[in-house]
C-alpha positions as CSV (number, residue, x, y, z in Angstrom):
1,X,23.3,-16.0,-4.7
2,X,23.6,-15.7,-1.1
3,X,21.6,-13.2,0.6
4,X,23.5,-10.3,2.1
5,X,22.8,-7.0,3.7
6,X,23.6,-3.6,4.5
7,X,23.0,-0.4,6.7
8,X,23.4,2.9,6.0
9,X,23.4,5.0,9.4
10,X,23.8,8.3,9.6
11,X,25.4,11.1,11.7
12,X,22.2,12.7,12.1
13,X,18.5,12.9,11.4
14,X,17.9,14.0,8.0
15,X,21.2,13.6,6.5
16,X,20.2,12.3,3.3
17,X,19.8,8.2,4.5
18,X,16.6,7.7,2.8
19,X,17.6,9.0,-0.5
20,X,20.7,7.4,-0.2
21,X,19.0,3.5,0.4
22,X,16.3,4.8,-2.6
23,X,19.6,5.5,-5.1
24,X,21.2,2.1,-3.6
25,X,18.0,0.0,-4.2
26,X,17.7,1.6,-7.9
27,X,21.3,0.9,-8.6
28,X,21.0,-2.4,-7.4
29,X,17.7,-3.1,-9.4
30,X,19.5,-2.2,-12.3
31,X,22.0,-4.6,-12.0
32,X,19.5,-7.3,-12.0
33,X,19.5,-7.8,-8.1
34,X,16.3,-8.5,-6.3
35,X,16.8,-5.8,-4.2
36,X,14.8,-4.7,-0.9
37,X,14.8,-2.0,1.1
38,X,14.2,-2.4,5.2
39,X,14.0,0.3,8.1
40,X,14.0,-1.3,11.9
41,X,12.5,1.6,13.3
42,X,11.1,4.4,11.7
43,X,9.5,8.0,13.1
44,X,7.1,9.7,11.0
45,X,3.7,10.9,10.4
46,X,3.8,10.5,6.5
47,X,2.8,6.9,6.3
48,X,2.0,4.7,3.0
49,X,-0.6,2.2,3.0
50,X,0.7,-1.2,2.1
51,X,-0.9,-4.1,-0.2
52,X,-1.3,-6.1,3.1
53,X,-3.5,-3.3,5.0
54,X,-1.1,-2.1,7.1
55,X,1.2,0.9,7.2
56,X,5.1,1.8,6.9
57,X,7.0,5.0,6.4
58,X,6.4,7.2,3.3
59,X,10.5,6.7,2.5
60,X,10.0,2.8,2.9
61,X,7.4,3.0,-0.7
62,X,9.6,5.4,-2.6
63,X,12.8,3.0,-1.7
64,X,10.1,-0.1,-2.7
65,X,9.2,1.8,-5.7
66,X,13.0,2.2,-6.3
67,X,13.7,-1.2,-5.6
68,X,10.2,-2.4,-8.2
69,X,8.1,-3.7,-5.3
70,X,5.1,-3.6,-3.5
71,X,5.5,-1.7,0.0
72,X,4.8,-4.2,2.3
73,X,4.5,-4.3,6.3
74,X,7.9,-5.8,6.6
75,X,10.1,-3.4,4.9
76,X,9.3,-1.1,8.2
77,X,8.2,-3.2,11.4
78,X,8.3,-0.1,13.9
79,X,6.8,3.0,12.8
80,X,5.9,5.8,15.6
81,X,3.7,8.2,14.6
82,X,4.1,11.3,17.0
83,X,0.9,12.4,18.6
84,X,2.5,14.6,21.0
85,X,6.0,16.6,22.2
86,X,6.2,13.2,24.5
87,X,4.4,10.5,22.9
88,X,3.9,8.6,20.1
89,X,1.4,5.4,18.5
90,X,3.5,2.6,18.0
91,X,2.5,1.0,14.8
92,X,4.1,-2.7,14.9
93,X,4.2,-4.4,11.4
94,X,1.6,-2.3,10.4
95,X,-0.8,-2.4,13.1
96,X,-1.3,-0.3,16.3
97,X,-0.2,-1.6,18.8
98,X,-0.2,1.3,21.6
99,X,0.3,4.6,22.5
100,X,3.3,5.3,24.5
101,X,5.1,8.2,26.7
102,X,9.1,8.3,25.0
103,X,10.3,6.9,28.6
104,X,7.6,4.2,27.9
105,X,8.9,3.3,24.6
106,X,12.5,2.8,26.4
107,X,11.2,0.1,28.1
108,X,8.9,-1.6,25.1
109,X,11.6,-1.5,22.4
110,X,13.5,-4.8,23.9
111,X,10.1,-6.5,23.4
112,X,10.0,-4.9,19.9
113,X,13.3,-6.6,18.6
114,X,12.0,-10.0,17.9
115,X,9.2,-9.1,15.6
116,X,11.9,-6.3,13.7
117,X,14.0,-9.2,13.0
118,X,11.6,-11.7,12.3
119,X,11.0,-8.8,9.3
120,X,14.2,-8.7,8.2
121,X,14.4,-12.4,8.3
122,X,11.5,-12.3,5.5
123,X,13.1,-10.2,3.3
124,X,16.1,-11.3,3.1
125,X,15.0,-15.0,2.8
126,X,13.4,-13.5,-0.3
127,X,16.1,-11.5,-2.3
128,X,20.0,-11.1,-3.2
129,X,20.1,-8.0,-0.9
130,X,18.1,-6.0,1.9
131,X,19.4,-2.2,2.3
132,X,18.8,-1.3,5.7
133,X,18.3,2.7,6.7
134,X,19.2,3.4,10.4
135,X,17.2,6.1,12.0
136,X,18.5,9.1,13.6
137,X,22.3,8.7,14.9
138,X,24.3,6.0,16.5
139,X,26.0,8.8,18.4
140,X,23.1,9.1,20.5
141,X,24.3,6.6,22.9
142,X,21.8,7.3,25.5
143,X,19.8,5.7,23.6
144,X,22.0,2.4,22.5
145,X,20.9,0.1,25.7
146,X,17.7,-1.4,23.7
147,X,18.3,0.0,20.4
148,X,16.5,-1.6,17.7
149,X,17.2,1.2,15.1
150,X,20.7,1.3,14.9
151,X,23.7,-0.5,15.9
152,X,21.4,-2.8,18.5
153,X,19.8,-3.9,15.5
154,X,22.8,-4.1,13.4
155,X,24.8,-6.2,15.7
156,X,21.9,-8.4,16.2
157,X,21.1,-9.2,12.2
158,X,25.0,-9.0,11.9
159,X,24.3,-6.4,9.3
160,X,27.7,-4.0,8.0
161,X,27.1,-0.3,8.3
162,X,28.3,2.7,6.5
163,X,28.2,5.9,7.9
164,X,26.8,8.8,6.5
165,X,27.8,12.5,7.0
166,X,25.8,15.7,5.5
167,X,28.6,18.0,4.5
168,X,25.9,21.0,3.9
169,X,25.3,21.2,7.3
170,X,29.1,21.8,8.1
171,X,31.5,20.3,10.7
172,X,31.3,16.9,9.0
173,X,34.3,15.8,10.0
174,X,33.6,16.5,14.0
175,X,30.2,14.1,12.7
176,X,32.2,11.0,11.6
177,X,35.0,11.5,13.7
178,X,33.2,12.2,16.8
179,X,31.2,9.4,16.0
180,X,33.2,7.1,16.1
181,X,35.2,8.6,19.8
182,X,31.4,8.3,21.4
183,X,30.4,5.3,20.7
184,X,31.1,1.5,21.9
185,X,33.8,-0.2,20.5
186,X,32.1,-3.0,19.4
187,X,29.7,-0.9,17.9
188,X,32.5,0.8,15.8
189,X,33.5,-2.6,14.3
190,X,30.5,-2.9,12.7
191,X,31.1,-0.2,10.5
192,X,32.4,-1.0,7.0
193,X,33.2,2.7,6.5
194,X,31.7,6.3,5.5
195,X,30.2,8.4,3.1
196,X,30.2,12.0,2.6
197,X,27.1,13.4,1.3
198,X,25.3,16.6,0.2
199,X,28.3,18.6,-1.4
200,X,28.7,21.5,-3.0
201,X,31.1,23.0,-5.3
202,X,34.4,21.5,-6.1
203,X,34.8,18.2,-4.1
204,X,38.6,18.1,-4.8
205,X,38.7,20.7,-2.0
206,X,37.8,18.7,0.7
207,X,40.6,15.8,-0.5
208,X,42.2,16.5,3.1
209,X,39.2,16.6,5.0
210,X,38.7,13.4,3.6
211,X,41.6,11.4,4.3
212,X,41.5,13.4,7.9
213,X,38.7,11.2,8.5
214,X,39.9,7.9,7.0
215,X,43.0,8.7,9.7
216,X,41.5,9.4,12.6
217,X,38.6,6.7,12.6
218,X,40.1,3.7,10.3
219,X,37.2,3.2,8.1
220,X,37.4,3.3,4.7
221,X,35.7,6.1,2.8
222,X,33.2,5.5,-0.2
223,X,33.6,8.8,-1.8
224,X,32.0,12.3,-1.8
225,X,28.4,12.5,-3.0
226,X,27.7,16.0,-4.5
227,X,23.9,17.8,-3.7
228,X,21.2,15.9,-6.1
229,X,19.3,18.9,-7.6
230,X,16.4,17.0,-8.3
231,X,15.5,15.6,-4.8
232,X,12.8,18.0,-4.2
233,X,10.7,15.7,-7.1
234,X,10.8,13.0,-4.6
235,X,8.2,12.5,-1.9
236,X,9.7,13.4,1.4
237,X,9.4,12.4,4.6
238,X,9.9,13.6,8.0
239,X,10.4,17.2,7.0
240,X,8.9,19.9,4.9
241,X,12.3,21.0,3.1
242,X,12.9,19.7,0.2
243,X,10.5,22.5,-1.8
244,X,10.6,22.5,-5.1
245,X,11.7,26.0,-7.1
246,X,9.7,28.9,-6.2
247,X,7.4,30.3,-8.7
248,X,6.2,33.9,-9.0
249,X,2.9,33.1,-11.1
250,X,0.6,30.7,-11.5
251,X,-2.6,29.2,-9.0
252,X,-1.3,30.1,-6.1
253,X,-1.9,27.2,-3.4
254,X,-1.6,27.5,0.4
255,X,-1.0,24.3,1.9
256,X,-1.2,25.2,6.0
257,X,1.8,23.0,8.1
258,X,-0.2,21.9,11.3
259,X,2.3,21.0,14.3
260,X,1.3,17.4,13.2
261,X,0.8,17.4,9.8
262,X,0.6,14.2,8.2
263,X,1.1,12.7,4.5
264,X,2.6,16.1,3.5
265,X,3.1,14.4,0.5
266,X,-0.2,14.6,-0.8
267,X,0.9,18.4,-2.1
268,X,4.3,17.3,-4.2
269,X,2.4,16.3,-7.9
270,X,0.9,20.0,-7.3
271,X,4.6,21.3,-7.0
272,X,5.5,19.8,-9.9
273,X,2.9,21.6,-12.2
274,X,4.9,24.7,-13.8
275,X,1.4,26.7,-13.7
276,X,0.5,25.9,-9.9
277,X,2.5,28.2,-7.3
278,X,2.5,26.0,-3.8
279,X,3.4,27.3,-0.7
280,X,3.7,25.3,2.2
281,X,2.8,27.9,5.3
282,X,5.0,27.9,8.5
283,X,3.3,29.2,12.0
284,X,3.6,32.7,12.1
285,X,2.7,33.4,9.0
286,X,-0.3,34.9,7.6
287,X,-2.3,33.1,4.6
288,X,-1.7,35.5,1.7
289,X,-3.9,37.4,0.6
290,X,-3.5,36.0,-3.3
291,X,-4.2,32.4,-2.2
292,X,-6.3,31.2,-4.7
293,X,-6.8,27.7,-3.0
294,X,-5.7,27.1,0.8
295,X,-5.3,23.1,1.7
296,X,-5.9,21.9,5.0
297,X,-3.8,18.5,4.9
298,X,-3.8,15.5,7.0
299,X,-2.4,15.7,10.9
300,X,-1.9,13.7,13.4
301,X,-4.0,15.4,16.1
302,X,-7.1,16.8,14.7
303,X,-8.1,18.4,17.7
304,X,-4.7,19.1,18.9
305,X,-3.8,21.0,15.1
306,X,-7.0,22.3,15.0
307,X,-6.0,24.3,18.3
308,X,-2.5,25.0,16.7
309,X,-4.6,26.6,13.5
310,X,-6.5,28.9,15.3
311,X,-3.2,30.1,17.7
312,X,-1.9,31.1,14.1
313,X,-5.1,33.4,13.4
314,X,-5.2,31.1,10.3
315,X,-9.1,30.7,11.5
316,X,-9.6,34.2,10.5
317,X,-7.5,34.2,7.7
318,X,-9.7,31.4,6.4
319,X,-13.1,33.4,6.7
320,X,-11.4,36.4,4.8
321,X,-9.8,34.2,2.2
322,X,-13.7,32.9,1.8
323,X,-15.5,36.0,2.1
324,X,-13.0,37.1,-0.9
325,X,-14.5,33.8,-2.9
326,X,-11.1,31.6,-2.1
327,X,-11.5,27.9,-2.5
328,X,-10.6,25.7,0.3
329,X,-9.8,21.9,0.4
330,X,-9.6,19.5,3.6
331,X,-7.9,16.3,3.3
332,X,-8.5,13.4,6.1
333,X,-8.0,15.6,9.9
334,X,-7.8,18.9,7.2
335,X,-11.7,17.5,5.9
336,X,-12.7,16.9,9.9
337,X,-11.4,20.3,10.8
338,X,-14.0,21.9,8.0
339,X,-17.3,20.6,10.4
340,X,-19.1,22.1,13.2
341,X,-17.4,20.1,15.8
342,X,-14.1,17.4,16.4
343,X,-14.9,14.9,19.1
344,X,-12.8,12.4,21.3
345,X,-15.0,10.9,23.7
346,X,-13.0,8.4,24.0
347,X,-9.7,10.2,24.5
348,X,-8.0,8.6,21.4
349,X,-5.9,11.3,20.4
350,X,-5.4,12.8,23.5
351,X,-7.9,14.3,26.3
352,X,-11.4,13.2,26.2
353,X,-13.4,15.7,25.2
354,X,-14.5,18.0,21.7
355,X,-14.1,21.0,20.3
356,X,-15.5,23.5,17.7
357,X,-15.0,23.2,14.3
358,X,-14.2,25.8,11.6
359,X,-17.9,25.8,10.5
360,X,-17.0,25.7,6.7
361,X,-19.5,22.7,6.4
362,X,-22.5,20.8,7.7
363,X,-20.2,18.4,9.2
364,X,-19.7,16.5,12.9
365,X,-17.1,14.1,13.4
366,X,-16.1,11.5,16.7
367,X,-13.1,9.8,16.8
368,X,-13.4,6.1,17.2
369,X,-10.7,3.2,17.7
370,X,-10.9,1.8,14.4
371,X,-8.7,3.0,12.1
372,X,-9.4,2.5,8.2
373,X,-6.4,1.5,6.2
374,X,-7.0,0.8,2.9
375,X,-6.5,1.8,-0.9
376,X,-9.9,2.9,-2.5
377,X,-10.5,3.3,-6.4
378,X,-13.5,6.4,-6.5
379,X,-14.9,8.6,-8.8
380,X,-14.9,12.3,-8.6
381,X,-18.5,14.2,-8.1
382,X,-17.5,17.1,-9.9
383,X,-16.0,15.6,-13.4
384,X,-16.9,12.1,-13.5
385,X,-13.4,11.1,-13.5
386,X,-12.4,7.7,-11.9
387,X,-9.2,8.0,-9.6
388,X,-6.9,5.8,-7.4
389,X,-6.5,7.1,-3.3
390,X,-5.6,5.4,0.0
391,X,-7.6,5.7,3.0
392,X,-5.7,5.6,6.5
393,X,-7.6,7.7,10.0
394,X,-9.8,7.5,12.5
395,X,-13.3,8.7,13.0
396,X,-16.5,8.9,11.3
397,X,-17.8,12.3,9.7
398,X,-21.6,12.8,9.3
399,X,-24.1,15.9,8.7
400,X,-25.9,17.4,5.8
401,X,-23.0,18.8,3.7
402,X,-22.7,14.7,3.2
403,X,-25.7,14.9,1.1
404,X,-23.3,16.5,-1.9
405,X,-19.9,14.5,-1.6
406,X,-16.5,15.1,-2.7
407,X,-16.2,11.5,-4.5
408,X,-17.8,8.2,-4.9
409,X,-16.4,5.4,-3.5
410,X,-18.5,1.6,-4.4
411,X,-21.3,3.9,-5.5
412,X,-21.5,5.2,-1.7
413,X,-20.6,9.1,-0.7
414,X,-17.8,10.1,-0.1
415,X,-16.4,13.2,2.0
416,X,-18.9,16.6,1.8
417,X,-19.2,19.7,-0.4
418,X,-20.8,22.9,0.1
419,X,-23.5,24.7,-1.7
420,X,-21.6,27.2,-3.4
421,X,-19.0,24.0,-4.9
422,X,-15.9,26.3,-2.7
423,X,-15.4,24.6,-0.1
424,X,-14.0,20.6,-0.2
425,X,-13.6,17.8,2.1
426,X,-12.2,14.3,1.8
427,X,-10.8,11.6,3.6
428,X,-9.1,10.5,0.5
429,X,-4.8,10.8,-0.1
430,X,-3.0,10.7,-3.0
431,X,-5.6,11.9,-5.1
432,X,-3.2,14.5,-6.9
433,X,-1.0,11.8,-7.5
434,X,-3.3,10.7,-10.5
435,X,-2.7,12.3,-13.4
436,X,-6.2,12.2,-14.9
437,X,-7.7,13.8,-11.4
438,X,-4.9,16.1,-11.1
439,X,-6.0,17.4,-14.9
440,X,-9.7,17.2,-14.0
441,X,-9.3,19.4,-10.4
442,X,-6.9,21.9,-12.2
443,X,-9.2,22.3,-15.3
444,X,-11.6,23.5,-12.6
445,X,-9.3,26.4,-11.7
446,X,-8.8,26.9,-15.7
447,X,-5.7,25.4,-15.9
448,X,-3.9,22.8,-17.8
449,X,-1.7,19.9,-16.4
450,X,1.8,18.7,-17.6
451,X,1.7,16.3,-19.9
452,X,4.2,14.2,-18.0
453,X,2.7,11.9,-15.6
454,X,3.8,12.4,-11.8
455,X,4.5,8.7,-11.1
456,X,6.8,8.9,-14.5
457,X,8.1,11.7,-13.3
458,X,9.4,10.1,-9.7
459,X,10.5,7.0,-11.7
460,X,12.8,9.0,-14.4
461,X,14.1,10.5,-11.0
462,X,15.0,7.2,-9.0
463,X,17.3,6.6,-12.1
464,X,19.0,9.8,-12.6
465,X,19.4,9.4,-8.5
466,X,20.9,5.7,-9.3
467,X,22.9,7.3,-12.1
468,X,24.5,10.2,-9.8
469,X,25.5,7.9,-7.1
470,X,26.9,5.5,-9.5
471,X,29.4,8.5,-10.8
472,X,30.5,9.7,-7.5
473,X,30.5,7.1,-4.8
474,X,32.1,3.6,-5.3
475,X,28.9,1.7,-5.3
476,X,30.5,-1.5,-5.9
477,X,32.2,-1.4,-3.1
478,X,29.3,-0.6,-1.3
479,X,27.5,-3.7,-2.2
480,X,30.6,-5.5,-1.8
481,X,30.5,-4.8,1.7
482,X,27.1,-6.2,2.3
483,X,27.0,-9.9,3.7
């Protein structure tokens, strides 16, 4: 078979494109396709560590997951990771490469377009078909003179599109139609046609809406998707909203959102567990006063969130919620934020210079350039029980706390615990994606897990996704529009 591809572009930022390439890739799987899936350009500080010791986007390894691969460095080329409102660390087949200003980045993304398609050029050499997710919206033509994440890559691979509206968000057909008015001509003849997605209620009711669209812009329309009720029991990217049900009882668990939190995804087996109660805490808000555990996740910016956490009062909230015998858990920046002191002598992650810690452990940690990628198998202090993690920061964290750490890792320490057992650090992610820690670390808090293993859990949901775009869009036209 000759290989083909395809790009699903969307209207907006989080219109549903990542789901939408993770049902495509499923579907495709099981039709017996080697399927992969393949983002240009990607913006996001959730970030999976690949089998090549590098990084890509969290949505790239569900979408690889979807499509039965390995995530590998390819299947995202770009990835920025925001550090700041105005700049970003430009991650280049997963390995920094810089840190750049936005108007910077302008000028670096012609540069970048070479190695993106020398990516794609990989994958597709290797399978039937490469699904390609644009990023952000093609309408944002102030941006298309160097584009390498939309239609300037698209024309360049010679890759179809089809456009994506989010009907939940209203106006969609001002999104497609005004789309296609605002951008180049050119541009709009790469476009195979559209796709309506996120409804709800009867879609028979938007039947004129619908052929409005196929009117006014001359694409042909792949159908209406309806809202997928299960998406919140896939990992998410770029924002905190796909939550699963709220619960009224069970541990309650206070995950804080830092300005820059990173590898949110961390929290979502813990969602999934019908006696654990997570809430993930906006600014403004105060850490209830029920919390039985309060998670400090990963960010960005350790200093720079560290700052954002005390503007919150959450500093104080923390002392009460320990005074009151609270536990407390820091994972990677969460863990460096638990020490005496953050330091950046080297101006890494912004200004040069170090701050006070939270003073929750015996801990110091400096920021160095070397950043530690990698996926570790360790052993849990507490239990004994041997789990599977990924590493990916910067800095070193040393200090007496040490002397009692969270896991093993190759028979050497890792991360710190204090005296009392309350209060946890570790550099380690995903540890609450396996099931046999999960069970262990809940059993502490006298609870029992689900039976129902989490990465069983996402897979089951990849096919009912597969299955519900299957019933409502016309997927074989879809894939017959790839070449």
């Amino acid at each position: 078979m000759k290989p083909r591809a395809l790009m699903i572009q969307g209207t907006g930022s989080n219109v549903g494109k990542s789901l939408l390439v993770a049902g495509l890739c499923r579907a495709a799987r099981r039709r017996g396709l080697s399927i992969a899936p393949f983002k240009p350009q990607n913006m996001s500080n959730n970030a999976a560590v690949t089998a090549d010791g590098g990084e890509i986007g969290r949505a790239q390894a569900l979408q690889a997951m979807a499509a039965g691969l390995t995530p590998h460095t390819d299947m995202n080329p770009v990835l920025l990771k925001p550090e700041t409102d105005v700049g970003a660390q430009v991650v280049v087949q997963g390995r920094r490469l810089t840190t750049a200003r936005a108007r910077d980045y302008q000028k670096l993304k012609p540069q970048l377009l070479a190695r993106v398609l020398e990516s794609f050029d990989r994958l597709k050499a290797a399978h039937d078909l490469v699904l390609v997710e644009g990023a952000g919206s093609p309408a944002e033509v102030n941006l298309r003179d160097g584009d390498i994440a939309n239609m300037g890559f698209a024309r360049a691979a010679d890759v179809p599109v089809i456009l994506a509206g989010d009907i939940d968000r209203g106006g969609v057909i001002a999104q497609i139609v005004g789309t296609r008015a605002v951008i180049d001509p050119q541009d709009a003849r790469q476009i195979a046609g559209f796709l309506v997605n996120r409804f709800r209620g009867d879609p028979s009711l938007f039947d004129d809406g619908y052929a409005l669209i196929e009117a006014r812009t001359g694409w042909r329309g792949f159908g209406v998707c309806p809202w997928f009720p299960d998406a919140w029991r896939l990992p998410a990217e770029d924002a905190v909203d796909l939550s699963a049900p709220r619960r009224e009882a069970g541990l309650h668990v206070v995950c804080l959102c830092f300005s820059r939190i990173a590898n949110f995804d961390d929290l979502d087996p813990l969602a999934q567990e019908q006696d654990v109660r997570l809430t993930m805490l906006g600014p403004g808000r105060a850490i209830p006063g029920d919390a039985d555990l309060v998670i400090l996740p990963g960010t960005k910016s350790t200093r720079g969130d560290l700052a954002f956490l005390r503007a919150q009062g959450w500093d104080v909230d923390l002392a009460a919620h320990v005074r009151r015998g609270g536990s407390v858990l820091g994972i990677c920046g969460g863990y460096q934020m638990l020490g005496r002191e953050v330091a950046d002598p080297e101006g890494i992650e912004g200004p040069a210079g170090s701050d006070p810690g939270l003073g929750l452990l015996d801990l110091r940690t400096v920021m160095t350039p070397k950043k530690r990628l990698t996926e570790v198998s360790a052993v849990h202090a507490a239990t004994g029980v041997a789990f599977q993690g990924y590493e990916i920061h910067i800095g070193e964290t040393q200090g007496e706390d040490r002397a009692r750490p969270f896991a093993r890792v190759e028979g050497m320490p890792e991360g710190a615990v204090s005296g009392d057992g309350r209060i946890e650090g570790s550099y380690l992610h995903g540890m609450f994606r396996d099931d046999a820690f999960r069970a262990a670390y809940l059993a502490g808090f006298g609870l029992t897990a689900a039976s129902q293993g989490y990465d069983t859990s996402v897979d089951r949901t990849l096919d009912a996704l597969a299955a519900h775009l299957e019933t409502h869009l016309d997927v074989d036209g879809l894939f017959a529009s790839a070449r």
